[in-house]
C-alpha positions in Angstrom: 106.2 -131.8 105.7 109.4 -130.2 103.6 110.5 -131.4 100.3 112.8 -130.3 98.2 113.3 -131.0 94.1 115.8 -129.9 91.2 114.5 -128.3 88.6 116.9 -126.2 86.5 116.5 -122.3 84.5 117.8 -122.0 81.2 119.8 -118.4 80.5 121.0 -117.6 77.3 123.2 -121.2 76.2 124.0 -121.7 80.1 121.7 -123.9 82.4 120.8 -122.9 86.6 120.2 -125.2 89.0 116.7 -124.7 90.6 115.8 -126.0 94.4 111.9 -126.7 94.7 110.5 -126.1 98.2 107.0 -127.6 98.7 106.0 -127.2 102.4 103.0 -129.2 103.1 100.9 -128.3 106.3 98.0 -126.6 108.5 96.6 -123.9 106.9 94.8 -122.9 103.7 96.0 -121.6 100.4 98.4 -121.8 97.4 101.3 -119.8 97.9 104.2 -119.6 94.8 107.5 -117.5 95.4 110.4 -117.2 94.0 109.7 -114.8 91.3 107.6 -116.8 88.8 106.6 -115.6 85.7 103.0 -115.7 84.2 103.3 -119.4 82.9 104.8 -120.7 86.3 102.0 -119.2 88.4 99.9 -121.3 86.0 101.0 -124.3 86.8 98.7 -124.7 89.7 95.8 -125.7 87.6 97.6 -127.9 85.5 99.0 -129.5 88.0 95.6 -129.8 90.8 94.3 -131.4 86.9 97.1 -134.0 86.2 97.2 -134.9 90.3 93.0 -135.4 90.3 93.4 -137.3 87.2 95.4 -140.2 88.5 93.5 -141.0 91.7 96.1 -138.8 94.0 94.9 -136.7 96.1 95.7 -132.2 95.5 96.0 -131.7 99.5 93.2 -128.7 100.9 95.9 -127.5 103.1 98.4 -124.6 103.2 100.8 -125.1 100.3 104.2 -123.3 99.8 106.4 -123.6 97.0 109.3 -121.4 96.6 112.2 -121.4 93.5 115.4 -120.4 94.9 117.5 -118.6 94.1 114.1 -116.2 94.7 116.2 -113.2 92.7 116.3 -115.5 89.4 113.0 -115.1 87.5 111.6 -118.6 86.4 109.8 -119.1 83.1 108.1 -121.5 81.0 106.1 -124.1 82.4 108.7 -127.1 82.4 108.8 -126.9 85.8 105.2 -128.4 86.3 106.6 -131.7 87.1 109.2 -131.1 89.7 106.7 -128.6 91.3 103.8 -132.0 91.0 106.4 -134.1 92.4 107.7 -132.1 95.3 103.7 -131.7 96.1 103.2 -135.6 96.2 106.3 -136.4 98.4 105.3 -133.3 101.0 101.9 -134.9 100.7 103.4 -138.4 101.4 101.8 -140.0 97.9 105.4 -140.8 96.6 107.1 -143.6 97.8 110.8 -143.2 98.7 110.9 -139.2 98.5 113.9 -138.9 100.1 115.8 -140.2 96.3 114.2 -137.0 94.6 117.2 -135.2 95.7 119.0 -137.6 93.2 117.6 -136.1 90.5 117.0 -132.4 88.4 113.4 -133.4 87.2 111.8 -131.0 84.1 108.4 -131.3 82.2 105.2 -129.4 81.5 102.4 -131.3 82.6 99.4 -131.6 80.5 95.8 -132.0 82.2 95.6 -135.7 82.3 98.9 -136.1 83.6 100.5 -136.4 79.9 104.3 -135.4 80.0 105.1 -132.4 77.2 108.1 -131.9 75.6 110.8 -129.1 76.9 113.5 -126.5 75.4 116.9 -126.3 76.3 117.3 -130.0 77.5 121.1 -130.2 76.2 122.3 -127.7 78.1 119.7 -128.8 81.6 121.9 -132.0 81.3 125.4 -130.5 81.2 124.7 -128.5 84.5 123.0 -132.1 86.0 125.9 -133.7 85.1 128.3 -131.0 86.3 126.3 -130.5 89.6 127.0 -134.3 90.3 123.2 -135.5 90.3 122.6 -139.3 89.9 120.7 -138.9 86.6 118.3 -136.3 84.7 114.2 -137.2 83.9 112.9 -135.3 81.1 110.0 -135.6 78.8 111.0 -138.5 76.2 111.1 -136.5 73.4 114.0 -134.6 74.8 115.7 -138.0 76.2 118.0 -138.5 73.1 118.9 -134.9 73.4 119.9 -134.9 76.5 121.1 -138.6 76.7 124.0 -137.0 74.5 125.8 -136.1 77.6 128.1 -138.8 78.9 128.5 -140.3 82.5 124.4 -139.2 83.7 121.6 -141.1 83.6 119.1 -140.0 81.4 115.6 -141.2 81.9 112.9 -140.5 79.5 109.1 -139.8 81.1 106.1 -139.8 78.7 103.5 -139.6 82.0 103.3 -139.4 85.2 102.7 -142.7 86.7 105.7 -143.3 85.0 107.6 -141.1 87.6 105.3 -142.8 90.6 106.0 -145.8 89.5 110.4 -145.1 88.3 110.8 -143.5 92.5 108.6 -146.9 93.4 110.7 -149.5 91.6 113.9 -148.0 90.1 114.2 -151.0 87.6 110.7 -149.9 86.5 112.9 -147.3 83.6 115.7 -148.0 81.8 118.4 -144.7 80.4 118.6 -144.2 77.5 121.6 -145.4 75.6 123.0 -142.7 73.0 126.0 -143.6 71.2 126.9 -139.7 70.2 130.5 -140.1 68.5 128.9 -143.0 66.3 125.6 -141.1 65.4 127.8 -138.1 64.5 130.4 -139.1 62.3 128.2 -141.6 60.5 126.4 -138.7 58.7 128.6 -135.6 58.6 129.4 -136.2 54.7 125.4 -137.1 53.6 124.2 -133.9 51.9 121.1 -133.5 49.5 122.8 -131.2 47.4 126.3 -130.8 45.4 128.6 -128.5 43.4 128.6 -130.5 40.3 124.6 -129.8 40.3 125.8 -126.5 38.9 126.5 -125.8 35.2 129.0 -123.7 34.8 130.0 -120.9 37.0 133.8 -121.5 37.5 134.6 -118.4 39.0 132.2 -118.6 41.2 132.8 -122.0 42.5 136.1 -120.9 43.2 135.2 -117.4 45.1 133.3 -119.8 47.3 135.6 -122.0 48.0 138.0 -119.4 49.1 135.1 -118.5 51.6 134.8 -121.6 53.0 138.8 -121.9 53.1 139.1 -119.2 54.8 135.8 -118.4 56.8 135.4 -114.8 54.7 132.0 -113.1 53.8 130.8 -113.2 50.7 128.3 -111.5 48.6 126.8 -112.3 45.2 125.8 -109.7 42.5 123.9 -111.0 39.5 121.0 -111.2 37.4 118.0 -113.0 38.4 118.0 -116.5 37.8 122.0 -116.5 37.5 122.3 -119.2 40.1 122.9 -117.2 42.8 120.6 -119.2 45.3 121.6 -122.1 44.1 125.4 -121.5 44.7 124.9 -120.5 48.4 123.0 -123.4 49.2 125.4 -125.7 48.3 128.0 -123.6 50.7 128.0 -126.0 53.5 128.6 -129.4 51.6 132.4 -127.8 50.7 133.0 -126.6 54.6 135.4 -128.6 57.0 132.8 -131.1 58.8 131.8 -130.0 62.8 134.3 -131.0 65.6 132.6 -132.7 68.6 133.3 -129.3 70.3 131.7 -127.3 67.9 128.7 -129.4 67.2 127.7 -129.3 71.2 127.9 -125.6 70.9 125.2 -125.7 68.1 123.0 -128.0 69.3 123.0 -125.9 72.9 122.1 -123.4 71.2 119.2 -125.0 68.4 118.3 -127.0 72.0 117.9 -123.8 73.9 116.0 -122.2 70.7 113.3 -124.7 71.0 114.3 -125.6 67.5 115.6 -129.3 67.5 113.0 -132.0 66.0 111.7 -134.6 68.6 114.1 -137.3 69.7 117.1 -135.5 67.7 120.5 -136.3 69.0 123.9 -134.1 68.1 123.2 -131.5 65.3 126.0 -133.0 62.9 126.2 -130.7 60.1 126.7 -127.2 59.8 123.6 -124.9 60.0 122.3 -122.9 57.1 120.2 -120.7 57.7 118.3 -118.3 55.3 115.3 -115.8 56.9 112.7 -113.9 54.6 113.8 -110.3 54.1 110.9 -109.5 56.5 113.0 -110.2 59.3 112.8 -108.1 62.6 115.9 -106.7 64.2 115.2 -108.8 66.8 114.7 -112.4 65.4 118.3 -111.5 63.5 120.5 -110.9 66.8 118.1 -112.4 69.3 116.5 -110.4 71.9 112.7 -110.5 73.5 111.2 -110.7 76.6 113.0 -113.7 77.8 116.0 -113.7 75.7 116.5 -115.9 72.8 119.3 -116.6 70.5 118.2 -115.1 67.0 119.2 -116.1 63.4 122.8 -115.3 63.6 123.3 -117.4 66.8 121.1 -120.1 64.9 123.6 -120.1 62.5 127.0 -120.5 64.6 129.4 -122.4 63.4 127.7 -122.4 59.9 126.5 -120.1 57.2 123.7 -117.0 57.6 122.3 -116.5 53.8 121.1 -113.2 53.1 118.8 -113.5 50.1 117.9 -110.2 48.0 119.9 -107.9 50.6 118.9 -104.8 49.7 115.4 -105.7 50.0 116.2 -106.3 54.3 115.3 -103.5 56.3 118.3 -101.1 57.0 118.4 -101.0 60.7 118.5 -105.0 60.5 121.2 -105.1 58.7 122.9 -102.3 60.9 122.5 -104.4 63.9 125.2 -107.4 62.6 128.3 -105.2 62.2 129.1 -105.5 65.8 128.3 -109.3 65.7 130.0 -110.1 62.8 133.5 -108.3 64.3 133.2 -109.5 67.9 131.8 -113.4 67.1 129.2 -112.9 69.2 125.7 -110.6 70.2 125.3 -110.0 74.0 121.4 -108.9 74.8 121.0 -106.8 77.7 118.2 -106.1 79.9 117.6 -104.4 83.0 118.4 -107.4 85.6 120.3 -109.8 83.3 122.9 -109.2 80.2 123.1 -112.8 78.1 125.9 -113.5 75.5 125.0 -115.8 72.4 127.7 -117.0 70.4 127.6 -116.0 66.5 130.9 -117.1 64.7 128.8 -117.2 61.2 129.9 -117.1 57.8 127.6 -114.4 55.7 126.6 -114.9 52.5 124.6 -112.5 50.9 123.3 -112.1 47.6 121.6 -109.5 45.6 120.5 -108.0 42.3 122.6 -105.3 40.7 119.8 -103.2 40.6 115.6 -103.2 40.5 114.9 -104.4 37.2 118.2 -107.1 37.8 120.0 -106.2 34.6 122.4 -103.7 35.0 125.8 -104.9 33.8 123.8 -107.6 31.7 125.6 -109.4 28.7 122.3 -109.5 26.6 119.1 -107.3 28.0 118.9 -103.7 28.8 118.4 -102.1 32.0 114.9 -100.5 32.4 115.8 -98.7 35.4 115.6 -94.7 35.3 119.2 -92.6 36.0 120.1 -92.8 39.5 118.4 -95.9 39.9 121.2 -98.4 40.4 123.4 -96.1 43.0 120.1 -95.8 44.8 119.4 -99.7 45.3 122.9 -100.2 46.5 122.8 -97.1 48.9 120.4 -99.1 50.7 123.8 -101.5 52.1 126.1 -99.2 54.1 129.4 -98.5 53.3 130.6 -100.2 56.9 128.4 -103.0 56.4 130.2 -103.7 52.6 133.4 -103.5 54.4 133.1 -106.3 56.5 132.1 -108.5 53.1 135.4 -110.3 52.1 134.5 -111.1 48.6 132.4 -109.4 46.2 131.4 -111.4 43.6 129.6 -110.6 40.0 127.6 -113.7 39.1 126.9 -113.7 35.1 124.4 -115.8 33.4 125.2 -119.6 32.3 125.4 -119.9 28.5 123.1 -122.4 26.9 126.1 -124.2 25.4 127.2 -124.7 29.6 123.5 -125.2 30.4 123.0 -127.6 28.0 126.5 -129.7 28.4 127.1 -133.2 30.0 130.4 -131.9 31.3 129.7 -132.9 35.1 131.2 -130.1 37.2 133.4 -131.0 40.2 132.3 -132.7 42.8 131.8 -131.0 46.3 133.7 -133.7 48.0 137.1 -132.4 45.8 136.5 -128.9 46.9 136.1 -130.1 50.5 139.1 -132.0 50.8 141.3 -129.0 49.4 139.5 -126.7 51.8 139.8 -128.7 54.4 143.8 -128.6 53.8 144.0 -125.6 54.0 141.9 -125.1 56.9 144.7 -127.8 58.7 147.1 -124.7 57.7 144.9 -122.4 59.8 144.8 -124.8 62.2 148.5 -125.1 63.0 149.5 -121.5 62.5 146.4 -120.4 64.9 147.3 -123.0 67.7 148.6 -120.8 70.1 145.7 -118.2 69.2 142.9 -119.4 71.6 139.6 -118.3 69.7 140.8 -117.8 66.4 140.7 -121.0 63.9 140.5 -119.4 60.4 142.1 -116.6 58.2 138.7 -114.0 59.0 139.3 -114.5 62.0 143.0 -112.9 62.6 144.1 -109.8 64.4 145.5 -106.7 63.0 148.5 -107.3 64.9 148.3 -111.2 62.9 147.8 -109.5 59.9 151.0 -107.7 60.0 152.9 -111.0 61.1 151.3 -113.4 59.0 150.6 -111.4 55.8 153.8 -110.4 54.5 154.4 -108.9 50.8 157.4 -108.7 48.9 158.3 -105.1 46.8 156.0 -106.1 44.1 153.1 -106.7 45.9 152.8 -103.7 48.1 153.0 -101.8 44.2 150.2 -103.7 43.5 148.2 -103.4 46.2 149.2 -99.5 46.4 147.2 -99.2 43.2 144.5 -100.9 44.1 144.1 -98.8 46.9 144.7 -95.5 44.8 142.1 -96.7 42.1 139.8 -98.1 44.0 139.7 -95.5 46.6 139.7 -98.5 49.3 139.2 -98.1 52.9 141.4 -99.7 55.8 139.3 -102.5 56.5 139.5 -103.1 52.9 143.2 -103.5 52.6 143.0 -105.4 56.0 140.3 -107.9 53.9 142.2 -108.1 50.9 145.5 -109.3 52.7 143.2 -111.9 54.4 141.4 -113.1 51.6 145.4 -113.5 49.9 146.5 -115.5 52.7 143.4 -117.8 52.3 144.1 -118.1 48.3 147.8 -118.7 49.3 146.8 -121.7 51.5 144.9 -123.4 48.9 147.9 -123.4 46.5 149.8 -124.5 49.4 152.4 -121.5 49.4 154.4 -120.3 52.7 154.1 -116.9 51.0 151.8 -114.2 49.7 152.5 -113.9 45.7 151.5 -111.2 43.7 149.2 -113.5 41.9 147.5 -114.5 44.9 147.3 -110.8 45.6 146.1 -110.1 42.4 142.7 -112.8 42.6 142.2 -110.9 45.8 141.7 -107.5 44.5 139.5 -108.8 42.0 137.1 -109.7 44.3 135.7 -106.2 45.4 133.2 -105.7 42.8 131.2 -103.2 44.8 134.5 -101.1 45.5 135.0 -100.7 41.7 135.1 -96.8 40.7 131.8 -96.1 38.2 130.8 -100.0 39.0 127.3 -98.3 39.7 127.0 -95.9 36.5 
């Protein structure tokens, strides 16, 4: 007997329906096509375990199971159960078989017929749902997940009589009920942290909050225990909160990643993610085997921190400049190229040099001559360019330190950011793809950022002094625009200018000794 089952292939963010053939009849032998990897081919055993274990019977006959499309290769071993279940029905152990081609089915099967939990659910349920199936059965720990997708019926599994019994009775599970737009608004604004943590640090506050205004790079250059860490991590609690749209498209990817906690619904806050500087090239832009999204594509939508910079190996750091221009990292491999989405903000921070205290107010640098233009050789030139801001982070005084002045409160910085993010919003409407001031064209740039006569003198001497490069000039105009929104001015001043300039540090002839 012939039955067929849905399974479904995850590639990259995207889902691929999977048909199951299980041909049941005379003969003898196992046969698995379709090109299956390693953990596919082992789902023979798990599954002649889980079938044995619940009083069902593995048929001694010839058995023949093939994946189409066959040129797709199948991984991971979440296709146990559709492979289990198309072996029952061509075995005629399942009641009404002819409804499995209602339904994609995924799960890894454990030995005693124990349901595991799956990656990439999210995105399985978008292609369900788009392929017009009556309803999705996953593991339960991936129901909520992908009961996030409206008008399909999501049925969580957590064994598999449950499945025997659901295609016996339909009644005998319910779907789950997931209220997404509820679940995410209700805690967009509940953060652990908060600006008015910080003592001190005005200037820094405000670089930041240009950042986040304007979705620019940053990096901070200070002293140890300046606050730098802190700072950054309190980054996201000033950005504008997630759109629905934006917040599917992160939680694909975190879904896809294997890296969404058990029964976690819609990722409602924007990622922050912060790797040790012993990171591969790989895990930063994704990659492996069977591609997966790395770090940068982890953080999409949200902030990448790059703790103690210069401390990352060079060709890592190498490998972002083409992500961090084009928004996103495509990973290509013989058969298959995959795009991941990485629209990040980078913030980076760093010491000024190996002992930290070059530039310090009060202790002396202990590093030998050459020392300090060494450590910051280690960041290319290219790679600095495509950092907005370059901020010097100085040490709190005690008198700050010590204060009960509470410092402002991220909400306030959120709502003027937010503002002028609306500004972005409505002069970028016709722009499909571009939603912030880091994010315009050089063919924006010249439309948008206009300068009056003084201006260009100003920024002419910048230029001149500083010995900037083009990019530079292109960042500096951007980062005015942003500071220009905040204040709520249709124009570029020379003041706004001015701020801008003052924010490449690193570009600073002699900054290094």
């Amino acid at each position: 007997m012939l039955v067929k089952t849905f399974g479904s292939a995850v590639y990259g963010v995207e889902a691929i329906n999977i048909t199951i053939e299980v041909s049941v009849g005379e003969g003898q032998g196992y046969f698995l096509v379709g090109l299956p990897d390693g953990a596919v081919k082992e789902s023979q055993q798990r599954i002649d375990s889980a079938i044995k274990s619940n009083e069902l019977r593995m048929p001694r006959t010839k058995i023949v199971v093939n994946m189409a499309p066959a040129d797709i290769k199948k991984s991971g071993s979440a296709f146990d159960l559709p492979i289990a279940m198309g072996i029952l029905g061509a075995s005629e152990q399942l009641e009404n078989a002819d409804r499995l081609k209602d339904y994609v089915i995924m799960g890894e099967l454990s030995l005693d017929g124990a349901i595991q939990p799956i990656k990439g659910a999210l995105p399985i349920a978008i292609q369900a749902r788009k392929e017009g199936f009556r309803g999705l059965i996953v593991p339960k720990q991936n129901a909520r997940e992908a009961g996030m997708v409206n008008n399909l019926a999501v049925y969580g599994v957590t064994h598999l009589n449950d499945l025997l019994g659901f295609f016996a009775d339909e009644t005998s599970l319910k779907p789950v009920d997931v209220d997404t737009r509820e679940e995410f608004f209700n805690s967009q604004y509940q953060f652990d942290l908060d600006f008015s943590d910080v003592k001190g640090q005005q200037n820094i506050k405000r670089a930041l909050e240009i950042a986040a205004a304007g979705g620019h790079n940053a990096i901070l250059i200070g002293p140890p225990g300046a606050g730098k860490t802190m700072l950054a991590k309190r980054l996201p609690t000033v950005l504008p909160p997630l759109s629905l749209h934006e917040a599917l498209e992160t939680t694909k990817i975190h879904s896809v990643a294997g890296k969404l906690p058990e029964n976690a619904s819609l990722i409602n806050k924007r990622p922050f993610r912060s790797p040790h500087h012993t990171i591969s090239d790989v895990a930063l832009v994704g990659g492996g085997g069977v591609p997966q999204p790395g770090e940068i594509s982890l953080a999409h939508n949200g902030v990448l921190f790059l703790d103690e910079l210069p401390e990352f190996k060079r060709t890592v750091l190498e490998v972002m400049r083409q992500p961090m221009e084009e928004r996103r990292v495509t990973i290509s491999r013989a058969k298959v190229a995959l795009d991941f989405p990485a629209n990040f903000m980078l913030i980076a921070s760093m010491n000024p040099c190996p002992c930290g205290y070059y530039n310090h107010p009060e202790k002396d640098c202990t590093c030998p001559p050459g020392a300090v233009q060494k450590y910051l050789n280690k960041i290319s030139g290219p790679l600095l360019d495509r950092i907005d801001l370059h901020v010097e982070v100085t040490p709190v005084a005690f008198g700050e330190l010590t204060g009960h002045v509470k410092g402002e409160a991220s909400e306030t910085i959120r709502n003027r950011v937010i503002k002028a993010r609306e500004i972005q919003t409505e002069r970028y409407k016709n722009t499909p793809g571009t939603y912030a001031n880091a994010q315009m064209s050089s063919q924006q740039l010249r439309q948008i950022c206009m300068i009056n006569q003084a201006g260009d003198a100003l920024l002419k001497k910048a230029m001149e002094r500083l010995n900037l490069s083009a990019r530079a000039y292109d960042r500096i105009l951007k980062v005015s625009r942003t500071i220009a929104d905040l204040s709520g001015s249709a124009d570029i001043k020379v003041e706004h200018l001015a701020e801008a300039i003052q924010y490449r540090s690193l570009d600073r002839e002699g900054w290094a000794g």
